[in-house]
C-alpha positions in Angstrom: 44.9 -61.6 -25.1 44.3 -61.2 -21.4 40.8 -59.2 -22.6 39.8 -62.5 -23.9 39.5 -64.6 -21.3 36.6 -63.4 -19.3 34.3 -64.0 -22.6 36.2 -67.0 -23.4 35.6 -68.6 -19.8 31.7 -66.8 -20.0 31.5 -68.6 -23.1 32.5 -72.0 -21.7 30.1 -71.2 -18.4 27.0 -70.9 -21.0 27.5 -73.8 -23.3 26.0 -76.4 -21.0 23.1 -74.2 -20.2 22.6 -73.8 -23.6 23.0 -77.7 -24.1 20.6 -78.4 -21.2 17.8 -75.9 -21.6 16.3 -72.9 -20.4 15.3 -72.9 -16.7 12.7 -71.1 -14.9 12.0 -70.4 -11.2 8.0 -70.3 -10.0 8.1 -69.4 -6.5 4.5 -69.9 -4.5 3.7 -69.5 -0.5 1.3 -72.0 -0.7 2.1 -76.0 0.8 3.1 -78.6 -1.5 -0.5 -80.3 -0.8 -2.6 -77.6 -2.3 -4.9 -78.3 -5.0 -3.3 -74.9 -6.3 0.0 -75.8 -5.9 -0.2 -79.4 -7.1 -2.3 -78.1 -10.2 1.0 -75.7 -10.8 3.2 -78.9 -10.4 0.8 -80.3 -13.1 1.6 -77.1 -15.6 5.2 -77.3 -15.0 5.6 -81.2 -15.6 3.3 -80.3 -19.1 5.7 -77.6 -20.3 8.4 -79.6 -19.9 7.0 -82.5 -21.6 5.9 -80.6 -24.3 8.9 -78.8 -24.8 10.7 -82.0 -24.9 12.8 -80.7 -21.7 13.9 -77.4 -23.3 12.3 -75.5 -21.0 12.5 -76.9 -17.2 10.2 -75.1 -14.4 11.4 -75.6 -10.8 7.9 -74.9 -8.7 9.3 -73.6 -5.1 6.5 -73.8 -2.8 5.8 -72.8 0.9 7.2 -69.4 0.7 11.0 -71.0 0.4 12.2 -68.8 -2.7 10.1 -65.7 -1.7 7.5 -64.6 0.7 4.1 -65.0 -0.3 3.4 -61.6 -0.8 7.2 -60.9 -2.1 6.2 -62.8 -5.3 4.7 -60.6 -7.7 7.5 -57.9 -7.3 10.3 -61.1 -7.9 8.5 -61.6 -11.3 8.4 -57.8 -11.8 11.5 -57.2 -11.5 13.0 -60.5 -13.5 14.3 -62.1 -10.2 12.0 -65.1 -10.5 10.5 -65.7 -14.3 7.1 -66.4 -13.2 5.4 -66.7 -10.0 1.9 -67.2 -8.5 0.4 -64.9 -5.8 -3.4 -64.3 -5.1 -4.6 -60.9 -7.1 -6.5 -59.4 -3.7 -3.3 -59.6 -1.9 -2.2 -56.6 -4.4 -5.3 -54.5 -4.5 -3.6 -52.0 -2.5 -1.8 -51.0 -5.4 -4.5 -51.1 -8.1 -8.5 -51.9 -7.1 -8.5 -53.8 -10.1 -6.4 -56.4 -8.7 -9.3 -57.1 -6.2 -12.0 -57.1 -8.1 -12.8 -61.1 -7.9 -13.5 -60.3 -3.9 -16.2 -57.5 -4.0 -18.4 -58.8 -1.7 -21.3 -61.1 -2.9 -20.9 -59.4 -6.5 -20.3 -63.4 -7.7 -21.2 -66.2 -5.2 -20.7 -69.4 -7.5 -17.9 -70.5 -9.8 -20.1 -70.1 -13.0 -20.6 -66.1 -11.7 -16.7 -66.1 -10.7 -16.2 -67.8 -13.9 -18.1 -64.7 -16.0 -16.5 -62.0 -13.9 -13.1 -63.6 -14.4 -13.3 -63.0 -18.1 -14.6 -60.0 -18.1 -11.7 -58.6 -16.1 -9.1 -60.5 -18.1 -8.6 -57.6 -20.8 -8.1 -55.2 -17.6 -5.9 -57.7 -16.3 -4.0 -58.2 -18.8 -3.6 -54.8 -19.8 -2.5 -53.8 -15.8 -0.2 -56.8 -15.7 1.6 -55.7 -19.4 2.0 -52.3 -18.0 4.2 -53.8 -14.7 6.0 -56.7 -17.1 4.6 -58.6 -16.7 2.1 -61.3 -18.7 -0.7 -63.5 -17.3 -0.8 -67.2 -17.6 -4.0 -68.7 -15.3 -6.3 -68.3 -12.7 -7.7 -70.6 -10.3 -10.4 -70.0 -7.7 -10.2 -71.4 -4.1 -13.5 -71.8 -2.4 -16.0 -69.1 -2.0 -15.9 -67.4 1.1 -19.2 -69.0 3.0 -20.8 -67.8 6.9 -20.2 -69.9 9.7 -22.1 -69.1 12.9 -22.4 -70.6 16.2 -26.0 -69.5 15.9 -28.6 -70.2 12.9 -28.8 -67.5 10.8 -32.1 -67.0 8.7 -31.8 -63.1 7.9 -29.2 -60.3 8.4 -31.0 -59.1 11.7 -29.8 -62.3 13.1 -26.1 -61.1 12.6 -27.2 -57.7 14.4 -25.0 -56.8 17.4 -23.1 -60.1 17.5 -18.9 -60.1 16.9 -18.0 -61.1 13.6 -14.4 -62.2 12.9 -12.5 -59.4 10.7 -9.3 -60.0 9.0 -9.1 -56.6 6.6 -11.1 -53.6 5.6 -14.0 -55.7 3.2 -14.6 -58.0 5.8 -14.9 -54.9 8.6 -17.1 -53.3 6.3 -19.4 -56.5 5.8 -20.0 -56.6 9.3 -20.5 -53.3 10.0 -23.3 -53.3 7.1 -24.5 -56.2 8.5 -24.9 -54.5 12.4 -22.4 -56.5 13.7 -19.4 -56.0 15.7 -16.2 -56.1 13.7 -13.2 -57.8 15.9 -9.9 -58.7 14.2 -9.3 -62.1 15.1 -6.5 -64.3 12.9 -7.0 -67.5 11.1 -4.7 -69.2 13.4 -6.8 -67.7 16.6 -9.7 -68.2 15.9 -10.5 -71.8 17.4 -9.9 -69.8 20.7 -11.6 -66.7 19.9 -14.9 -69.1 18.8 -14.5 -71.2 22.2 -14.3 -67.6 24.6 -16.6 -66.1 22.2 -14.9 -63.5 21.3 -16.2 -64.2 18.5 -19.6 -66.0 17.3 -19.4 -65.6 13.2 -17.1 -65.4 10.3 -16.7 -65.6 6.3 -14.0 -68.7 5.2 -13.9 -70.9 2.9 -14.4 -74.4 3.3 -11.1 -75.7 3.0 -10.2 -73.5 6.1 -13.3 -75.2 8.0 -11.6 -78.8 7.4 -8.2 -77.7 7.8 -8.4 -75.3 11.2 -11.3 -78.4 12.4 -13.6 -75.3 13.2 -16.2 -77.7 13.5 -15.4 -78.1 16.5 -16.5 -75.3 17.5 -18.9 -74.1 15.4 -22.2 -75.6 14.1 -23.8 -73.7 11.7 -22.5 -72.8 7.9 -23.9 -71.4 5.0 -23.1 -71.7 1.5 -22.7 -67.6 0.8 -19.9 -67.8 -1.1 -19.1 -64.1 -0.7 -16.4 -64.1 -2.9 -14.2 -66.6 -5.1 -10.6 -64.9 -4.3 -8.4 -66.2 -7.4 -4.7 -67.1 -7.5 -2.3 -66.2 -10.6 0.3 -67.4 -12.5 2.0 -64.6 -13.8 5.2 -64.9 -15.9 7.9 -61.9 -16.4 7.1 -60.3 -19.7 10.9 -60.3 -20.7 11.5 -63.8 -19.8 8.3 -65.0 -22.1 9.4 -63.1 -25.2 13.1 -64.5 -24.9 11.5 -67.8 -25.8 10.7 -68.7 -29.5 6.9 -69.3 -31.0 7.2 -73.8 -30.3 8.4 -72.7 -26.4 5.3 -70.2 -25.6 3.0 -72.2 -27.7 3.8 -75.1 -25.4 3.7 -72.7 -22.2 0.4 -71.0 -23.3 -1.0 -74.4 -24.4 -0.3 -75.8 -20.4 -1.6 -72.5 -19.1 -4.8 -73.3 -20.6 -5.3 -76.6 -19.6 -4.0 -75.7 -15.6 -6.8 -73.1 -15.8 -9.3 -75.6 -16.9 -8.4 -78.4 -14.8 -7.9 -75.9 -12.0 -11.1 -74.7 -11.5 -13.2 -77.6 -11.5 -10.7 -79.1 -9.4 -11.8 -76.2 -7.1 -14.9 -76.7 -7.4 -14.8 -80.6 -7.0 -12.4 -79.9 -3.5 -15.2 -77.4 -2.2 -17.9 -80.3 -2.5 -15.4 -82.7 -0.7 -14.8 -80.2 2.2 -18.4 -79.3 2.5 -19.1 -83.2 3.0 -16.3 -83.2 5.3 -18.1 -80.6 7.3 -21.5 -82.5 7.7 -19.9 -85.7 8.6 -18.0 -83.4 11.4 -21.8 -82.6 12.8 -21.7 -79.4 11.1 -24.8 -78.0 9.8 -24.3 -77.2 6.1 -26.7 -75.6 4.3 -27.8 -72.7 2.0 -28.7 -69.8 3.0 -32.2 -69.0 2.4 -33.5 -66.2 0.2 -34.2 -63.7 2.5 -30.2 -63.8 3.6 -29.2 -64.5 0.0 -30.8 -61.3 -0.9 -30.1 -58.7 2.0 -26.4 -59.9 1.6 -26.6 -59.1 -2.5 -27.7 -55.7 -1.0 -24.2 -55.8 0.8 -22.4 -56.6 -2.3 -24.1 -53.8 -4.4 -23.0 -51.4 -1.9 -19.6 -52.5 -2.1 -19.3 -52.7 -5.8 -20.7 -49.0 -5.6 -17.6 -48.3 -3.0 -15.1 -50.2 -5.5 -16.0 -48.5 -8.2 -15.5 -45.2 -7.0 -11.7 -46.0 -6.6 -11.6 -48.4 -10.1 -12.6 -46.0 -12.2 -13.5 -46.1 -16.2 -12.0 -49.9 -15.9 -13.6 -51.3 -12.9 -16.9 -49.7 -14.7 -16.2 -51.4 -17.8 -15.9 -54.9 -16.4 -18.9 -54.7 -14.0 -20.9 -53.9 -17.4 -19.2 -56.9 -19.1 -20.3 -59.1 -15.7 -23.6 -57.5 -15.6 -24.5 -58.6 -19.3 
C-alpha cells in the first residue's frame, strides 16, 4: 500500500497540468523591445491561439532564463523546449553555423534570403543531429562601414584603425590594410572620440541605438553580412506533441519567419533615416568599394570553405545558382 502513494500523489500533481495544457519555455538574451524578440512574442501568442491554449509558450527575454550564449545548449539538452540564439555565435562548433556572416558573400536581404535557403537542408540536418529541430530565421540589419572619413575605395581604409570585435572582422581589416584594434560595442563612442579608432562594420540599429552619430559622419550601405537569429525547438519536446499541436507550431513558425524578415528590412530603412536626420552621411558605397570589398568576401568564402567542407561546398553552389 505504502508503494502506492508516490504514484498516487504523482498522479494527482499531473492531472492539472494535463487539464491546463502543455507549457513551453523560450528563453532569448535579447530586450523585450526588439523587433526579434517582439516578432517571437508574435509566434508565441499564434501557437497559443491556434492551439486553442493547449500549448502555452512563456518568451523569457533579456538573458533572464539563460545567458545568451547558454541557449542553444538549454534546448539541447531538454532544459528549455525551444530557444533562440544567433547561428554565428555557435560557429565555433560547426562553420556551418556561420555561414550567413562570410564576409560580403550576401549584402542584401534578397541575397541573405537565397543563401538562407540554401543552407536550410545543412541546417537542418546539423541541428537534427544535436536534437534539435529548426523553426525560423530572421535577419537583423546587414553589417554596413561607418567612417569618420569618406571612403570611395579600399585604399582609403589603408593604414587607418578599424574597430575589431572577433577573427572575421580582424581579417577584413587586415585585407583591407588597415589596422585591426579590438574595441567593444559599448566603448566605442570613446574609442571614435580619442580616435582610437576611425572605422567599423555595424548595423544600423547599433548606429541609432549607441548615437554613434555623434561621432561619426560617414556610412555606407555594405551590408557585409546579414547575421540571422533562430528559433530552435528541442527535438524531443516537438515529437511529444500530436500532428493538430506541430501543425499549429510549424504553421506560426512560418508566418514569424515571413513577417520577420520584412520587418527587418522595414526597421533597417527606419534606422538609416534616423541616421541622416542625425547629420549622418548615408550613402552607398560606390562600385569601385562595392567590388574590391566582394574581392574580400571571395577570399573569405575560399577560407570558410576550407573548414566547411563537402557541406559548406554544397550550399555555396546552391547560392551561387
Amino acid at each position: 500500500m505504502k508503494s502506492l502513494v508516490p504514484a498516487i500523489l504523482a498522479s494527482a500533481l499531473a492531472a492539472p497540468v494535463a487539464a491546463q495544457g502543455l507549457a513551453w519555455d523560450l528563453p532569448t538574451g535579447y530586450a523585450p523591445a526588439s523587433f526579434q524578440t517582439q516578432n517571437v512574442q508574435q509566434f508565441a501568442d499564434e501557437v497559443a491561439q491556434a492551439s486553442s491554449g493547449r500549448l502555452k509558450i512563456t518568451l523569457h527575454p533579456n538573458g533572464s532564463l539563460y545567458k545568451a550564449n547558454e541557449i542553444k545548449r538549454a534546448v539541447q539538452t531538454g532544459q528549455a523546449q525551444a530557444g533562440e540564439f544567433i547561428l554565428s555565435g555557435a560557429a565555433n562548433e560547426n562553420p556551418l553555423y556561420g555561414v550567413d556572416s562570410i564576409p560580403f558573400l550576401a549584402d542584401s536581404y534578397p541575397a541573405a534570403k537565397r543563401l538562407a535557403e540554401a543552407a536550410r537542408p545543412a541546417l537542418d540536418k546539423l541541428l537534427a543531429s544535436q536534437g534539435m529541430r529548426l523553426l525560423f530565421t530572421v535577419p537583423w540589419p546587414g553589417q554596413s562601414l561607418y567612417s569618420s572619413k569618406p571612403v570611395e575605395t579600399i585604399a582609403d581604409l589603408k593604414g587607418t584603425k578599424m574597430r575589431a570585435y572577433n577573427p572575421a572582422t580582424s581579417r577584413i581589416a587586415q585585407l583591407a590594410g588597415a589596422q585591426p584594434t579590438t574595441i567593444q560595442l559599448a566603448e566605442l563612442g570613446q574609442a571614435l572620440a580619442t580616435g582610437t579608432v576611425e572605422n567599423f562594420l555595424t548595423s544600423s540599429a547599433s548606429g541609432v541605438e549607441m548615437k554613434l552619430y555623434e561621432s561619426v559622419k560617414h556610412f555606407y550601405g555594405v551590408n557585409a553580412w546579414l547575421p540571422k537569429n533562430a528559433v530552435v525547438v528541442n527535438r524531443q519536446a516537438f515529437d511529444t506533441l500530436d500532428k493538430p499541436l506541430q501543425e499549429a507550431v510549424l504553421k506560426a513558425a512560418a508566418a514569424a519567419e515571413q513577417r520577420g524578415w520584412a520587418l527587418s528590412e522595414q526597421k533597417n530603412a527606419e534606422y538609416l533615416k534616423e541616421l541622416a536626420a542625425r547629420g549622418m552621411k548615408v550613402a552607398a558605397p560606390s562600385e569601385a568599394l562595392t567590388r574590391e570589398l566582394r574581392k574580400i568576401g571571395s577570399t573569405m568564402t575560399g577560407e570558410w570553405l576550407k573548414q566547411a567542407g563537402a557541406d559548406g561546398q554544397a550550399i555555396i553552389d546552391a547560392y551561387s545558382k
